[in-house]
TIVO-2410 file (N, C-alpha, C; in nm, 3 decimals):
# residues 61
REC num residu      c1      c2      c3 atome chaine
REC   1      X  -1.014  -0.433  -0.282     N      A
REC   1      X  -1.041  -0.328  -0.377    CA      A
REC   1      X  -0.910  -0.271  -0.433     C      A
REC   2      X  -0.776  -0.268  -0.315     N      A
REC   2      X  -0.683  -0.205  -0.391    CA      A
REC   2      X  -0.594  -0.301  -0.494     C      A
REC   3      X  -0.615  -0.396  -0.478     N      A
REC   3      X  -0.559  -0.498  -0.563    CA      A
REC   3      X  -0.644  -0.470  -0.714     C      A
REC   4      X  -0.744  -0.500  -0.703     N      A
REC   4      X  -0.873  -0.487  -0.785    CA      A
REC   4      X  -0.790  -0.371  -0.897     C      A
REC   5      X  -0.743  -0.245  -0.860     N      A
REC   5      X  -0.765  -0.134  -0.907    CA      A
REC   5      X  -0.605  -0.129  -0.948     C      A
REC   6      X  -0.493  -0.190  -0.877     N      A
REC   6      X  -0.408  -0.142  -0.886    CA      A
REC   6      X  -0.382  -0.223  -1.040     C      A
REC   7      X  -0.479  -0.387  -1.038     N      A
REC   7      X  -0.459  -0.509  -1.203    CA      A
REC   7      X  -0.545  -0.400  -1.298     C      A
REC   8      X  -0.604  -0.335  -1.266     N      A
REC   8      X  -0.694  -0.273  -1.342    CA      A
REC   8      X  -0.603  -0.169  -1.428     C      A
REC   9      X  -0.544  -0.100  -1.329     N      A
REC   9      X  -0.426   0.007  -1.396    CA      A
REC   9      X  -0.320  -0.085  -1.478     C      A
REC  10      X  -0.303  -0.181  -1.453     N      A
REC  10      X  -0.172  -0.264  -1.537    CA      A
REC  10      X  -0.084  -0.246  -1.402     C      A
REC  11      X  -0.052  -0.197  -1.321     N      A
REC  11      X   0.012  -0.204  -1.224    CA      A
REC  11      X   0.083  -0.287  -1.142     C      A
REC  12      X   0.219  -0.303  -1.125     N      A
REC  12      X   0.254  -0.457  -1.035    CA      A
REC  12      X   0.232  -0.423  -0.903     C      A
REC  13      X   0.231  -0.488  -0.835     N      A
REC  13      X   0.287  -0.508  -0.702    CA      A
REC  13      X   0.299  -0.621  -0.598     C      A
REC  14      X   0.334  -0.619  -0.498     N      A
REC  14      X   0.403  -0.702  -0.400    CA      A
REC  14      X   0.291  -0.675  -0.285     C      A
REC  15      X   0.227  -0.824  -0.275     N      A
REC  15      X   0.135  -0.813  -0.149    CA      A
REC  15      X   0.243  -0.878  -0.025     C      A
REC  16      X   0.187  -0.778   0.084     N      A
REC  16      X   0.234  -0.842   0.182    CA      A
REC  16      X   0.085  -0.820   0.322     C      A
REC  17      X   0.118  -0.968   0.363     N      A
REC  17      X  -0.029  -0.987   0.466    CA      A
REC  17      X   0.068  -0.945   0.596     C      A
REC  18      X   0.024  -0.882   0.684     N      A
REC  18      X   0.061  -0.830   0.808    CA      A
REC  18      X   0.030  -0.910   0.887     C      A
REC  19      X  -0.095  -0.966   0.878     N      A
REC  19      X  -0.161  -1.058   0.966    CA      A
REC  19      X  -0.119  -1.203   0.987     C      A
REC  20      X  -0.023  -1.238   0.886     N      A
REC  20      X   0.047  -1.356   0.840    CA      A
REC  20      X   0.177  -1.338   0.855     C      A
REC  21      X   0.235  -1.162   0.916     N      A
REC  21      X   0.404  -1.180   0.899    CA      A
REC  21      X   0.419  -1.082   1.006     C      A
REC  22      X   0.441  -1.110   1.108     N      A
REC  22      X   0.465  -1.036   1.272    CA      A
REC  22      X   0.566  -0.926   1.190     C      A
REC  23      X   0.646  -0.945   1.128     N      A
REC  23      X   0.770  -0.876   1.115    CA      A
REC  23      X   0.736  -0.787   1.040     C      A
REC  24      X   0.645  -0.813   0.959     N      A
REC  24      X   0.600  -0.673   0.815    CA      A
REC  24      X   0.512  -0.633   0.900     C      A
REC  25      X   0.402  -0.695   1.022     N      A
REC  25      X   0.337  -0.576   1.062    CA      A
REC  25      X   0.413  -0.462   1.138     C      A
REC  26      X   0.535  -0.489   1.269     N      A
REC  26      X   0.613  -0.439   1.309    CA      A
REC  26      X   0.677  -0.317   1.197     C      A
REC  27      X   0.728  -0.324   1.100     N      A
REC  27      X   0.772  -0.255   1.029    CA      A
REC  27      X   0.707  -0.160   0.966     C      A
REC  28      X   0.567  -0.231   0.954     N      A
REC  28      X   0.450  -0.105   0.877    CA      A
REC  28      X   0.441  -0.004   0.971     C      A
REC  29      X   0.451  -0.026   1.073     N      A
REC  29      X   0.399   0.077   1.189    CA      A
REC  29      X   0.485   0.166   1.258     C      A
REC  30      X   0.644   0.086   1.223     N      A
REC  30      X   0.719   0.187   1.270    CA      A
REC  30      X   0.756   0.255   1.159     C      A
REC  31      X   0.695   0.245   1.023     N      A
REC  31      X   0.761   0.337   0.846    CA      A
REC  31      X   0.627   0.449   0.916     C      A
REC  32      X   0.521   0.384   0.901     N      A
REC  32      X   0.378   0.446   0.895    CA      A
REC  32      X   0.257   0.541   1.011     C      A
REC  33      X   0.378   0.444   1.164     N      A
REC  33      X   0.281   0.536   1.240    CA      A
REC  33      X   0.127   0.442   1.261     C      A
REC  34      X   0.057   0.378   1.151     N      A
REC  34      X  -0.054   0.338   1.108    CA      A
REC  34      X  -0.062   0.162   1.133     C      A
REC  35      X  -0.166   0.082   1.149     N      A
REC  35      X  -0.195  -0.042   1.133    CA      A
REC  35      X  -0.332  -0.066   1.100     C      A
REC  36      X  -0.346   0.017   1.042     N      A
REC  36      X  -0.480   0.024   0.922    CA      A
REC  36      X  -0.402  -0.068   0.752     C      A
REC  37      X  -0.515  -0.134   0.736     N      A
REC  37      X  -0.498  -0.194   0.626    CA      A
REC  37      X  -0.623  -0.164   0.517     C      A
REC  38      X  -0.566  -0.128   0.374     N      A
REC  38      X  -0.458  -0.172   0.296    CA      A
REC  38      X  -0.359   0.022   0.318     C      A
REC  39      X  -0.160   0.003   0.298     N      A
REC  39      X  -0.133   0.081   0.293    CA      A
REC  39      X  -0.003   0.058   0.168     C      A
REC  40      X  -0.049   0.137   0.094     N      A
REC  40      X   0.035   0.119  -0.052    CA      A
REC  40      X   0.152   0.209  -0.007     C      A
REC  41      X   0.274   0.129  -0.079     N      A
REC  41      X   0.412   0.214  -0.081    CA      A
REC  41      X   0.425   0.236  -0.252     C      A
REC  42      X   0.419   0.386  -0.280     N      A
REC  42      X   0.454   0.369  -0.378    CA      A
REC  42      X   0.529   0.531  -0.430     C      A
REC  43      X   0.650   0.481  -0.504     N      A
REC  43      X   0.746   0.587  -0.534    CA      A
REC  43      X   0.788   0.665  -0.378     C      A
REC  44      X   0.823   0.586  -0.300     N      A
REC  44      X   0.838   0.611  -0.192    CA      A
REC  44      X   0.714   0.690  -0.101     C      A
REC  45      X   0.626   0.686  -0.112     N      A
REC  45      X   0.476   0.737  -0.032    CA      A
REC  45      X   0.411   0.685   0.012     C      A
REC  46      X   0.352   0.673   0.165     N      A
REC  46      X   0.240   0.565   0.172    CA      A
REC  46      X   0.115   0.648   0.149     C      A
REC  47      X   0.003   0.542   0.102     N      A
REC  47      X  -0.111   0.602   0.067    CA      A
REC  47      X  -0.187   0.476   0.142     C      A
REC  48      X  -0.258   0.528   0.207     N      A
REC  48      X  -0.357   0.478   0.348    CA      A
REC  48      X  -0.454   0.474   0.325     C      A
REC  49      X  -0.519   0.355   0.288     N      A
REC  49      X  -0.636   0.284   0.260    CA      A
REC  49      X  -0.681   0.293   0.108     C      A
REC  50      X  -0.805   0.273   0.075     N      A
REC  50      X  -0.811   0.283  -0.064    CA      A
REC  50      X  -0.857   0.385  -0.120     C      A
REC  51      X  -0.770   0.488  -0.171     N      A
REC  51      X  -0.719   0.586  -0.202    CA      A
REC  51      X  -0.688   0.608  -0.340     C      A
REC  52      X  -0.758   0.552  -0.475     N      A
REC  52      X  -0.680   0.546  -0.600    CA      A
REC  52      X  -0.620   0.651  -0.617     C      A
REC  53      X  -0.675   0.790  -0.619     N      A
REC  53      X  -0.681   0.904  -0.643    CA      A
REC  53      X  -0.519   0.971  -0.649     C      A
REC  54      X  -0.524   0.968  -0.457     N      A
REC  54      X  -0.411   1.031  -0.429    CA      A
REC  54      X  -0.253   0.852  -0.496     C      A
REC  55      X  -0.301   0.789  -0.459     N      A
REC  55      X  -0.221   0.672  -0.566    CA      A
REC  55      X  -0.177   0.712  -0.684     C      A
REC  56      X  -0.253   0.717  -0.756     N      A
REC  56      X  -0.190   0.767  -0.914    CA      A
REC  56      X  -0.146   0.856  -0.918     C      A
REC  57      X  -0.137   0.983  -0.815     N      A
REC  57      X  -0.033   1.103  -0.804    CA      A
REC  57      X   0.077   1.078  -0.798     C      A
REC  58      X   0.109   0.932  -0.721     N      A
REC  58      X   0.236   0.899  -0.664    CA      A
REC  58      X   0.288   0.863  -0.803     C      A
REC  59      X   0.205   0.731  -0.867     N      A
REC  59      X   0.263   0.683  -0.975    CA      A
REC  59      X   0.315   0.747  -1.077     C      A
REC  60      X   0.244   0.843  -1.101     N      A
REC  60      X   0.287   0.967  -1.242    CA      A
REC  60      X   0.402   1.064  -1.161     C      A
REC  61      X   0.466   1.025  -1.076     N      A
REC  61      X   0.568   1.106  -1.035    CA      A
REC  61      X   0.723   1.031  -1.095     C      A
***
């Protein structure tokens, strides 16, 4: 869904699978605290799960 929404906005981004990269999950969890998936970084913020809402706050910053 967040993919879905983020092509929808025109939006780029950079997928990364956790489940496929020991090292990005390690890292999500020590930025985030969290190993819930999906968690968007954006304008330096994570936004935890699918969340457009609080997302586009980040983006218009």
């Amino acid at each position: 869904m967040m993919k879905e929404f983020l092509e929808a906005q025109g939006l780029t981004y950079k997928e990364v699978n956790v489940q496929m990269d020991a090292d990005a999950a390690q890292k999500l969890v020590q930025e985030t605290g969290q190993m819930g998936v999906p968690q968007t970084k954006v304008n330096g913020h994570w936004v935890l799960g699918f969340d457009p809402e609080t997302l586009m706050q980040y983006v218009n910053k």
